[in-house]
C-alpha positions as CSV (number, residue, x, y, z in Angstrom):
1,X,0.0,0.0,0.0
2,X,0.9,3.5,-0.6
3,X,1.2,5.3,3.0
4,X,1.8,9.3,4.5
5,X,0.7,10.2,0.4
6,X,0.5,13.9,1.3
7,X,-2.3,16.3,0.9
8,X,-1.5,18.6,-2.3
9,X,-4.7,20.9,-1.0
10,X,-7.8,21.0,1.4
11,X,-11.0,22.8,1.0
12,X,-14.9,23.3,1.6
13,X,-16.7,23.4,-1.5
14,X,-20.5,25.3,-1.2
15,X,-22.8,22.7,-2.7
16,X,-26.3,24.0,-1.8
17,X,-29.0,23.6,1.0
18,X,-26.8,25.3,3.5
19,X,-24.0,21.9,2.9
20,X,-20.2,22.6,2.4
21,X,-18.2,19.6,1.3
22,X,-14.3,18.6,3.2
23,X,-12.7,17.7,0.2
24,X,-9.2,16.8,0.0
25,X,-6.8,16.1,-3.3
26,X,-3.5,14.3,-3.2
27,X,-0.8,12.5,-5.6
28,X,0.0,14.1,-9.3
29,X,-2.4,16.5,-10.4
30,X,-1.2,15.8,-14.0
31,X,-1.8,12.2,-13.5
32,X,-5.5,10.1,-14.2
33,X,-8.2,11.3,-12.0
34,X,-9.7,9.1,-9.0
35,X,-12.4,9.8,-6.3
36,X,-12.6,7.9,-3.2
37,X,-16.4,7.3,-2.1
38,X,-16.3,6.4,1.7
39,X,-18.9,4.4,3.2
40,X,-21.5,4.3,5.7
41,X,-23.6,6.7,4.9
42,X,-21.7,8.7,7.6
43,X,-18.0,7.3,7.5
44,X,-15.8,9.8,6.2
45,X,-11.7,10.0,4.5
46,X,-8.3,9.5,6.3
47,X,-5.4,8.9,5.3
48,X,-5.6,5.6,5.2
49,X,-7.8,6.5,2.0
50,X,-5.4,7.2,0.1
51,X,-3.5,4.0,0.6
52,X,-4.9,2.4,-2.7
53,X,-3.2,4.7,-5.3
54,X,0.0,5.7,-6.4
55,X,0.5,9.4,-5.9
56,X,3.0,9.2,-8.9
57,X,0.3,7.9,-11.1
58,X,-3.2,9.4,-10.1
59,X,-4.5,12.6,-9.1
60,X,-6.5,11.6,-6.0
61,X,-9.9,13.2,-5.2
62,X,-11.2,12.5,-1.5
63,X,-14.4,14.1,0.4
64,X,-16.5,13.5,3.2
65,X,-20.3,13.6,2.3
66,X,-23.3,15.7,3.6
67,X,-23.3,15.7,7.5
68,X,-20.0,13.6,7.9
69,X,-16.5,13.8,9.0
70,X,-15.6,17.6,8.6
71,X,-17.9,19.0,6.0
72,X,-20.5,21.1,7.6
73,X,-22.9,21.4,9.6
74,X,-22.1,17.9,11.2
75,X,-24.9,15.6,11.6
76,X,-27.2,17.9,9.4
77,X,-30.3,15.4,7.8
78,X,-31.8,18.4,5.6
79,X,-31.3,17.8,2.0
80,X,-29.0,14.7,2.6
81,X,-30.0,12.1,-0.3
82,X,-28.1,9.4,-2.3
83,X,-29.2,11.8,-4.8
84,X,-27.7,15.2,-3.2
85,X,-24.4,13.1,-3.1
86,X,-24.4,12.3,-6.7
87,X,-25.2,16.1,-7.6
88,X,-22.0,17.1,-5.5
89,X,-19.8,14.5,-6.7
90,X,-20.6,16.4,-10.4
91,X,-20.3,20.1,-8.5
92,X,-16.7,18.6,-7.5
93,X,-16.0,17.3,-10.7
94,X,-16.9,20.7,-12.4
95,X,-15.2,22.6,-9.9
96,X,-11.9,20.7,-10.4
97,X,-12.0,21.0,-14.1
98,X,-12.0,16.8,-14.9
99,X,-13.9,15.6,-18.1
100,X,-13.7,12.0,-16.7
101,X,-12.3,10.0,-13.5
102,X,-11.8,6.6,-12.1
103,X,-15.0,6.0,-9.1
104,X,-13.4,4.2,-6.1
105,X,-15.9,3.2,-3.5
106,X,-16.7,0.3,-1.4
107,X,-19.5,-1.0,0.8
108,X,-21.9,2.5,0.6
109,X,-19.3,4.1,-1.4
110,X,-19.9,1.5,-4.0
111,X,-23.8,2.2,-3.8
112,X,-23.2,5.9,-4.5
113,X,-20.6,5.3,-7.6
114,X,-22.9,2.8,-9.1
115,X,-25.7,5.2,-9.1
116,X,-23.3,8.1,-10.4
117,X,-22.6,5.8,-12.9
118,X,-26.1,5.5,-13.8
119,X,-26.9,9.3,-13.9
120,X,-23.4,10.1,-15.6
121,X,-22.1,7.3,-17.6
122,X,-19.9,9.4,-20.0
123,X,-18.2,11.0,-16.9
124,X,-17.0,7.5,-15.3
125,X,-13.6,5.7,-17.0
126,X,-13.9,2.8,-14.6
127,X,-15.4,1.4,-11.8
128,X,-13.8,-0.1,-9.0
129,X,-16.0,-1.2,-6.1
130,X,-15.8,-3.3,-3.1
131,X,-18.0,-5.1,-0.4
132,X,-21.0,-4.4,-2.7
133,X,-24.6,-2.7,-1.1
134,X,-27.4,-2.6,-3.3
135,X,-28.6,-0.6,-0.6
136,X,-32.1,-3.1,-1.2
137,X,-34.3,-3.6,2.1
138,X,-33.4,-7.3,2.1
139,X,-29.9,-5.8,2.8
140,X,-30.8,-3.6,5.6
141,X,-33.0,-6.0,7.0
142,X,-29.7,-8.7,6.7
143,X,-27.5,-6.2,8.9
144,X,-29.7,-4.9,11.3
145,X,-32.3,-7.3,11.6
146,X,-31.9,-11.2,11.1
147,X,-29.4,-12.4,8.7
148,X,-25.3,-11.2,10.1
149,X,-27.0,-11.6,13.5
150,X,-27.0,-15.3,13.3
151,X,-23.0,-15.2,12.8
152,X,-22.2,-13.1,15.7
153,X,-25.2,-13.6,18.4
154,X,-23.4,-12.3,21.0
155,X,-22.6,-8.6,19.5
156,X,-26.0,-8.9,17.8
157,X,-27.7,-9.3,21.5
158,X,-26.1,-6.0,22.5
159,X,-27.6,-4.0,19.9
160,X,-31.1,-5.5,20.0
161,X,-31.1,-5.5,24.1
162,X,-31.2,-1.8,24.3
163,X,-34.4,-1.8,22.4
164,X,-37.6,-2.9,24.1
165,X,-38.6,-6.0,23.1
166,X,-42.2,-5.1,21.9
167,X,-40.1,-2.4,19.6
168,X,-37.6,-5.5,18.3
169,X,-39.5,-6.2,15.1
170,X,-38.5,-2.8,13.8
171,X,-34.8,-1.9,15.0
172,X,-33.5,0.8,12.8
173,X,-36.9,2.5,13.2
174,X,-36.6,2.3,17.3
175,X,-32.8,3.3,17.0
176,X,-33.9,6.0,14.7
177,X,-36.5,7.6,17.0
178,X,-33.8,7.5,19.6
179,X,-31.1,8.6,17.5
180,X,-33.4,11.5,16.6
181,X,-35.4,12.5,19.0
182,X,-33.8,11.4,22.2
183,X,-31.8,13.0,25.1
184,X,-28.5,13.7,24.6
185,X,-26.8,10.9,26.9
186,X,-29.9,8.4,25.1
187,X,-28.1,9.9,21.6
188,X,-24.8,9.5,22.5
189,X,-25.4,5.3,24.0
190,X,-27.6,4.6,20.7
191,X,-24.6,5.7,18.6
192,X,-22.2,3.7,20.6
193,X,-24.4,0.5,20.2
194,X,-25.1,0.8,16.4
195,X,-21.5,1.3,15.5
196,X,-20.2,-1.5,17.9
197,X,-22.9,-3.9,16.1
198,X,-21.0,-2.8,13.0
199,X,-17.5,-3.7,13.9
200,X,-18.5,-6.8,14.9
201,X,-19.3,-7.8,11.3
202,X,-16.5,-6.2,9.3
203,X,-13.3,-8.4,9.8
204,X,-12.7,-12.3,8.3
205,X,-12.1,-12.9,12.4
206,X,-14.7,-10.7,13.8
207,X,-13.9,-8.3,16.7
208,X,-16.3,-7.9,19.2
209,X,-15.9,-4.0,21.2
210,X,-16.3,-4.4,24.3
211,X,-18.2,-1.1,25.1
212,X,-16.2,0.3,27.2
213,X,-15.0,3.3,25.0
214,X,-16.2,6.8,24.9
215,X,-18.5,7.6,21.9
216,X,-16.6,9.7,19.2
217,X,-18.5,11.7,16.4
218,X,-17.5,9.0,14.0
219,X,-19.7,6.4,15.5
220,X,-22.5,9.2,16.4
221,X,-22.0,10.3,12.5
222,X,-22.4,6.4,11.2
223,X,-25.1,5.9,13.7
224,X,-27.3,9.0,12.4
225,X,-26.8,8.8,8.6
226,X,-27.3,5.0,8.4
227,X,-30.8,5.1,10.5
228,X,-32.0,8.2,8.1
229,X,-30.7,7.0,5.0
230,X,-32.1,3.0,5.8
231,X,-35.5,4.3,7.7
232,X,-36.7,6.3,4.8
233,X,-34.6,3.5,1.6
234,X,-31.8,4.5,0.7
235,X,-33.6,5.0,-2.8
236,X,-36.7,6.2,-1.4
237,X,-39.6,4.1,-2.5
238,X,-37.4,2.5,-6.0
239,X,-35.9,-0.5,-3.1
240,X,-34.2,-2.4,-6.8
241,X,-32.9,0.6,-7.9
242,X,-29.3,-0.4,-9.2
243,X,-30.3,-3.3,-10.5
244,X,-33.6,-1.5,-12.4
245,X,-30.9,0.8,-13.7
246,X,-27.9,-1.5,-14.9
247,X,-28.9,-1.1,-18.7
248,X,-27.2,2.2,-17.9
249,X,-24.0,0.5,-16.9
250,X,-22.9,-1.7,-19.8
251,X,-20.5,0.5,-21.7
252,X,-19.0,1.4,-18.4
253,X,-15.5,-0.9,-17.4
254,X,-16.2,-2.3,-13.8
255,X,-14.0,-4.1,-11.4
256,X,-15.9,-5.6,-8.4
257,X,-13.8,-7.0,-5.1
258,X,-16.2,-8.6,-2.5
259,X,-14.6,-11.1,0.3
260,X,-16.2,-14.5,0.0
261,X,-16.9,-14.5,3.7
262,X,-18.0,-10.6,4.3
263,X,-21.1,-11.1,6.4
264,X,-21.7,-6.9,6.6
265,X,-22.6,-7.1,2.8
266,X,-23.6,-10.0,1.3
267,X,-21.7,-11.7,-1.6
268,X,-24.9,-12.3,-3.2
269,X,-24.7,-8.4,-4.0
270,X,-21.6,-8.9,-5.9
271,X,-23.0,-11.6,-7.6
272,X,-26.3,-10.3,-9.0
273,X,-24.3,-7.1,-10.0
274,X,-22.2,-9.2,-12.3
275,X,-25.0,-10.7,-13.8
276,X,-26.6,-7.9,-14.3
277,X,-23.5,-6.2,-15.9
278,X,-22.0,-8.7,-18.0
279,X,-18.6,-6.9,-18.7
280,X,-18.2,-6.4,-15.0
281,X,-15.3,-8.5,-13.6
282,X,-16.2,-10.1,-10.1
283,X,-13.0,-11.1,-7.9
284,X,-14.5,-12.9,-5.4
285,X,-11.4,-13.0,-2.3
286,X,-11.9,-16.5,-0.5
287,X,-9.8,-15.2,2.8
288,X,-11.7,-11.7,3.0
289,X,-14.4,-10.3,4.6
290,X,-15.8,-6.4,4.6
291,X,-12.6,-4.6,5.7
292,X,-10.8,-3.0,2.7
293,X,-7.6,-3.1,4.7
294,X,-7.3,-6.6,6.1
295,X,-4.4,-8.2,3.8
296,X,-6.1,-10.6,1.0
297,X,-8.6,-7.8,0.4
298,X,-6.0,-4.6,0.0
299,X,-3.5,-6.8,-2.4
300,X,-6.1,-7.6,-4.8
301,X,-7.5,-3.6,-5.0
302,X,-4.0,-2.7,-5.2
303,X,-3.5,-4.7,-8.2
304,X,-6.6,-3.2,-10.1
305,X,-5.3,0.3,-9.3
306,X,-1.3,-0.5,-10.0
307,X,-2.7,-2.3,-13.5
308,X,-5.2,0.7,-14.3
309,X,-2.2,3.3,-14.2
310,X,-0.7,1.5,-17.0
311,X,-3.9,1.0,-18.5
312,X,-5.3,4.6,-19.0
């Protein structure tokens, strides 16, 4: 991997509604064009997001979306769509003068490039994605309701215990309403216990928290975002949206890297996108799960990237 790639500039970019977007570039601004699409919906970029490219070869494009990491205002819901993201990511592109770019993104960052794909096909070069979410309600319902539980009860018990068990049927709602509407110190334990659930379910050799850390305003900002975005769809009312839109995806190179044995996002995801997308190339890992950074995972999305700089 490519580490301590330094940051050529940093800025906040004005994108409507009140929102202004962290963005960050890096690498060779003469070299091909890349954005990093982080996940969650509320995750945000490090440095560690950089890791994937070679700052010799790509001119690296990195920011946090609406209500995440340090664009602003922090935890703001108001005009804070899939759809709002994919009319920034073409404010960003306009503002940075790029015709075309490579789309990075994994888990909810793959969500977001496929469906910036859809909208602006002639503006994508390539698609690389990882830990596929069709961002469907079966998939929702797999995370946060019955489906990952079943691998790792004893996180999963954790997360639904703090509900009441008349509210259990429903848990994103009931996390929601606390999430939302709740007292501060309610807010603050609600984060904690949806973004613990979540690191349970992201490593091939899962890693239970053991809730004894302070709450930081990543896992308030994951917490938040994911119970708006997955209470109201992450589409809205269109639940097969990708899939009903993947005639708009065949002209458009696609790499997809999905860890046999990632129980956050189903390989099934990967699967159907591939057969939906016929010129789409599926690597399925057989030693990796969710996490981007755990070894098998990271060599194989370093290779796409090392053989796309020769490739451009």
């Amino acid at each position: 991997m490519y580490v301590n790639t330094p940051i050529l500039d940093a800025f906040y970019l004005s994108v409507g509604s009140g929102h202004e977007l962290y963005v960050e570039t890096a690498g060779n601004p003469q070299g091909i064009p890349v954005i990093f699409l982080h996940g969650g919906p509320g995750g945000h970029v490090s440095e560690a997001s950089r890791r994937f490219f070679d700052p010799e070869a790509y001119f690296i494009i990195l920011f946090d979306q609406r209500g995440t990491g340090q664009s602003k205002p922090f935890l703001s819901l108001e005009a804070n769509t899939i759809f709002h993201s994919v009319a920034d990511m073409e404010c960003l592109r306009e503002h940075l003068g790029i015709e075309a770019w490579y789309v990075f993104g994994g888990s909810y960052g793959s969500t977001l490039a496929l469906t910036y794909a859809i909208h602006h096909p002639d503006r994508v070069k390539h698609l690389i994605l990882r830990g596929i979410f069709l961002g469907r309600q079966e998939d929702i319902d797999w995370l946060y309701q019955a489906g990952a539980s079943y691998f790792v009860p004893e996180a999963f018990d954790r997360f639904k215990n703090f509900i009441p068990e008349q509210e259990q049927g429903q848990l994103v709602e009931a996390y929601y309403q606390r999430l939302t509407q709740g007292k501060p110190a309610m807010r603050q334990q609600a984060s904690k216990l949806w973004a613990d659930w979540e690191s349970s379910v992201i490593n091939l050799v899962p890693q239970i928290p053991t809730g004894q850390e302070r709450v930081s305003p990543s896992d308030m900002s994951y917490a938040l975002l994911e119970a708006h975005y997955f209470v109201h769809g992450v589409f809205g009312s269109q639940d097969q949206y990708i899939l009903e839109h993947s005639d708009r995806l065949q002209e458009i190179p696609m790499d997809i890297v999905h860890g046999r044995y990632d129980i956050n996002c189903r390989p099934i995801g990967a699967y159907l996108l591939k057969r939906a997308v016929p010129q789409a190339k599926l690597h399925l890992i057989e030693k990796g799960a969710h996490n981007p950074y755990e070894r098998p995972m990271m060599e194989k999305l370093l290779a796409i990237m090392n053989h796309l700089k020769h490739a451009d």
